[in-house]
NUDREN-344253 format. One record per residue (C-alpha): chain; x, y, z. Coordinates in nm, 2 decimals. Layout:
 chaine      x      y      z
      A      X      Y      Z
...
//
This chain:
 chaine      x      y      z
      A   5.45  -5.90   4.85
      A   5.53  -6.18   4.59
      A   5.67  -6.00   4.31
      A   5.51  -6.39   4.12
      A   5.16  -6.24   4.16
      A   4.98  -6.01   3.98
      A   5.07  -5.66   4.01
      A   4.69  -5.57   4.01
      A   4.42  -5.56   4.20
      A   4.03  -5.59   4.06
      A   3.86  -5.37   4.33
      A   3.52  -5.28   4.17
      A   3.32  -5.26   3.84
      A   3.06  -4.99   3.71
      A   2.96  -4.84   3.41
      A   3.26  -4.68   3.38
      A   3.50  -5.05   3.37
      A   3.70  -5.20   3.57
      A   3.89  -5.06   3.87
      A   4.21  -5.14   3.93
      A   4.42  -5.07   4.22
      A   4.84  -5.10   4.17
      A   4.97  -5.31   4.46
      A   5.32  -5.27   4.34
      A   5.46  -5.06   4.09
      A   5.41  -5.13   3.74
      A   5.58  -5.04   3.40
      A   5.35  -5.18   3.13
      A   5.53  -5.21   2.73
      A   5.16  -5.21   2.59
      A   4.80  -5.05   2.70
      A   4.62  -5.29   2.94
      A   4.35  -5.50   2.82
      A   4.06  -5.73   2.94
      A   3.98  -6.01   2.79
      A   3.70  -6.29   2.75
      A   3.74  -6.58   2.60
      A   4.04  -6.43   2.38
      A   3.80  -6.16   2.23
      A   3.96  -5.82   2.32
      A   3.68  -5.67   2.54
      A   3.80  -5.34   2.68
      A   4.15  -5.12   2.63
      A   4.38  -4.88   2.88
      A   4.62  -4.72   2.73
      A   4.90  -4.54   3.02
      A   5.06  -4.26   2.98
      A   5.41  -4.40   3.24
      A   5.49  -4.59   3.46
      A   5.21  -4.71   3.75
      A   5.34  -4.63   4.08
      A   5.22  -4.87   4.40
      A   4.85  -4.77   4.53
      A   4.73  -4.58   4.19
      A   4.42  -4.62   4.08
      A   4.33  -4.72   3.72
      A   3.95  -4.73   3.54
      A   3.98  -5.01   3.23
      A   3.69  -4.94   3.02
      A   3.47  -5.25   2.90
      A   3.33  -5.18   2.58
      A   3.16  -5.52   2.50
      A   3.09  -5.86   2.62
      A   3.06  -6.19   2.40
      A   2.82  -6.48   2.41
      A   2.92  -6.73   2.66
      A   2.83  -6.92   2.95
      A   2.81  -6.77   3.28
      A   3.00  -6.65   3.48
      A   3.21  -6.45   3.18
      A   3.56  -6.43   3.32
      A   3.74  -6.14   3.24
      A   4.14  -6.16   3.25
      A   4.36  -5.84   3.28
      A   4.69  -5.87   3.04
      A   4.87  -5.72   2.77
      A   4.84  -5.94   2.54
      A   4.60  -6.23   2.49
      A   4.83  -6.55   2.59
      A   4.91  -6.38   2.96
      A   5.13  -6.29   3.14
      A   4.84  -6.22   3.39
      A   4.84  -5.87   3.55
      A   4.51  -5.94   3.82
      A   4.34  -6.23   3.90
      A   4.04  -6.26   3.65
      A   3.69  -6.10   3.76
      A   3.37  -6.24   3.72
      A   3.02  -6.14   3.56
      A   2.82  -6.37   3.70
      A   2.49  -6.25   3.59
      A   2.30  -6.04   3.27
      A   2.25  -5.77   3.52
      A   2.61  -5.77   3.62
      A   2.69  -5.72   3.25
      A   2.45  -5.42   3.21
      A   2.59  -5.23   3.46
      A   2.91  -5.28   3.29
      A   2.75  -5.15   2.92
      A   2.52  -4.97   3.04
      A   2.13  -5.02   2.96
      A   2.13  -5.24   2.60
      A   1.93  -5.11   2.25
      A   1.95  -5.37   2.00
      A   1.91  -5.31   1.65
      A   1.58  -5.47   1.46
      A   1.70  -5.59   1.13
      A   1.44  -5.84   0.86
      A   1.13  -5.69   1.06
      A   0.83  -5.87   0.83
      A   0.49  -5.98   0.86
      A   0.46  -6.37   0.79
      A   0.08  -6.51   0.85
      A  -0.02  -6.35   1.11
      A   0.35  -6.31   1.31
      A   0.58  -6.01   1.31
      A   0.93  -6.16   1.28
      A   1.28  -6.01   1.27
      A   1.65  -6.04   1.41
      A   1.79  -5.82   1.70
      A   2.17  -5.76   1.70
      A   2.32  -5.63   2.02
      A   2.72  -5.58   1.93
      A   2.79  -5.44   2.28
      A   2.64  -5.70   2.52
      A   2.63  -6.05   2.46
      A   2.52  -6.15   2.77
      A   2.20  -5.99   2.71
      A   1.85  -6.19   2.78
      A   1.62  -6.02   2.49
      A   1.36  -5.88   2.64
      A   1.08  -5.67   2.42
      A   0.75  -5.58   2.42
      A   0.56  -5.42   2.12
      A   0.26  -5.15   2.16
      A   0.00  -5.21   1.86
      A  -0.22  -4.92   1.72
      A  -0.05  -4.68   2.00
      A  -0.26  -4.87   2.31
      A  -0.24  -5.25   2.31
      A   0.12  -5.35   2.48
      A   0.20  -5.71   2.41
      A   0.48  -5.92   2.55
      A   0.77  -6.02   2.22
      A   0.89  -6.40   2.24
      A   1.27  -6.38   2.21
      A   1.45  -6.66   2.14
      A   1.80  -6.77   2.31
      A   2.09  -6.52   2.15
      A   2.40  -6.66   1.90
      A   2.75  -6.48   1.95
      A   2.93  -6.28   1.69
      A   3.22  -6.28   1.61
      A   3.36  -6.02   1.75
      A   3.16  -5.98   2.08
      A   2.77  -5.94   2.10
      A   2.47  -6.16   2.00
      A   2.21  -6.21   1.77
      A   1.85  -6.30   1.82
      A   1.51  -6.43   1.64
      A   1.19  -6.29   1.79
      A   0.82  -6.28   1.69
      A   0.54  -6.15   1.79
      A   0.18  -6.29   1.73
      A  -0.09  -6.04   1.62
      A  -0.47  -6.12   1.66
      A  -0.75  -6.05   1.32
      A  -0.87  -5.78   1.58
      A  -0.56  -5.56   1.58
      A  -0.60  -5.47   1.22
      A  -0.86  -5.22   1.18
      A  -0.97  -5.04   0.90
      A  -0.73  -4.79   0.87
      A  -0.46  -5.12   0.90
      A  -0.18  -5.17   1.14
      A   0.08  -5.01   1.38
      A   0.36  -5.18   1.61
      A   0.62  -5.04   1.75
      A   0.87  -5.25   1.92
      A   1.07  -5.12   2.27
      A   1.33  -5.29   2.49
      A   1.12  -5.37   2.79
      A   1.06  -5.09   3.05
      A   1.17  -4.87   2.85
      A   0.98  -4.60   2.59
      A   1.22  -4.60   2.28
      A   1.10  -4.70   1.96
      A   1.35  -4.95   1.84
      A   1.14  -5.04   1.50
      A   0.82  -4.93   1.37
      A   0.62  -5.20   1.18
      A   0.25  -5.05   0.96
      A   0.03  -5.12   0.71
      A  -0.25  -4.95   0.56
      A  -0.54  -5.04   0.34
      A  -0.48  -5.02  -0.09
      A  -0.80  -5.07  -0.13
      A  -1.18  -4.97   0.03
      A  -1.39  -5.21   0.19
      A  -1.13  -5.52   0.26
      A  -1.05  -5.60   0.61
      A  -0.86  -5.94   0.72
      A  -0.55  -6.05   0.73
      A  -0.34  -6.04   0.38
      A  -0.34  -6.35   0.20
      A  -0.01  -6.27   0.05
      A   0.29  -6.05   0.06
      A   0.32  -6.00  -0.30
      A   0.02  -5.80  -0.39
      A  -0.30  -5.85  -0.44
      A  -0.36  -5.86  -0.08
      A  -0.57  -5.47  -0.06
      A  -0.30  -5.37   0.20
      A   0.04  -5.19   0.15
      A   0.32  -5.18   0.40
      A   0.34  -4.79   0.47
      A   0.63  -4.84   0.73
      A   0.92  -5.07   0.83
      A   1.14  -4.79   1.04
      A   1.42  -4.99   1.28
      A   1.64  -4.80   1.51
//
């Protein structure tokens, strides 16, 4: 074989990384690492010397924002040289199998006229398409409108969502929403409020008082 090409072969990815088969033996200086788009991504470090036909697992620990397909390159360092030709995740699924099944966190959950806004952060996956879906007063499930993610900085996106409420879902005893990850049952945040005062019903005019509701709950996971 060409000693010129890369020592290593991409033969397979799961939840646990990247595997990676020697094809000739290999003495890395420094622990292996995948990169994307010059963010670090996942880490190997190796105890010796590689000998020709080993077997190696590279764990991928995150994924940033970009285009599809992400291309992740195998090498030591960020500028190369390359140790495997690069592998692609070509799809949001393909990155989910890499992380494993994504749990945002719900950060500035509030209730603006009528709409139930906040911010999801997922540092782990950034190829993720939000998908949520809130249950209201423990019963009605209702469909969350996500908008398209931003990157951080360091791998993993952001995203705005909200989630339109109707007069009839506040009753007299107020308001409860809990928001999930689609198909799934985990409360990621927990949005109520209850009534201050007997005998008003309606939405509050006001989040500053004066309104005859209280917020009794803002809980995000």
């Amino acid at each position: 074989m060409d000693d010129a090409s890369p020592p290593l072969l991409v033969v397979g990815a799961g939840r646990d990384g990247l595997r990676l088969r020697a094809l000739r033996p290999l003495r890395p200086e420094a622990p292996l690492r995948a990169w994307c788009r010059g963010i670090e991504v996942g880490r190997l470090a190796l105890a010796g010397p590689v000998e020709a036909g080993a077997v190696l697992t590279l764990p991928i620990a995150r994924l940033p924002c970009v285009p599809l397909p992400a291309m992740l390159r195998i090498a030591a360092a960020v500028e190369g040289p390359e140790l495997a030709e690069p592998w692609p995740v070509a799809s949001a699924t393909e990155a989910a199998a890499l992380l494993g099944p994504a749990r945002p966190g719900i950060e500035d959950l509030r209730l603006e006229y009528g709409m139930l806004r906040g911010t999801g952060i997922e540092r782990a996956n950034g190829l993720l398409q939000p998908a949520l879906h809130a249950v209201i007063n423990g019963s009605t499930a209702r469909a969350v409108q996500a908008e398209p993610p931003v990157p951080l900085a360091e791998g993993g996106c952001a995203f705005r969502f909200a989630l339109a409420l109707e007069a009839a879902d506040l009753t007299g005893s107020g308001i409860e929403v809990t928001l999930h990850a689609m198909g799934t049952r985990e409360v990621l945040a927990r949005f109520a409020l209850g009534p201050s005062l007997p005998g008003r019903n309606g939405w509050p005019s006001s989040r500053r008082g004066g309104c005859g509701w209280n917020r009794l709950a803002m809980r995000c996971g």
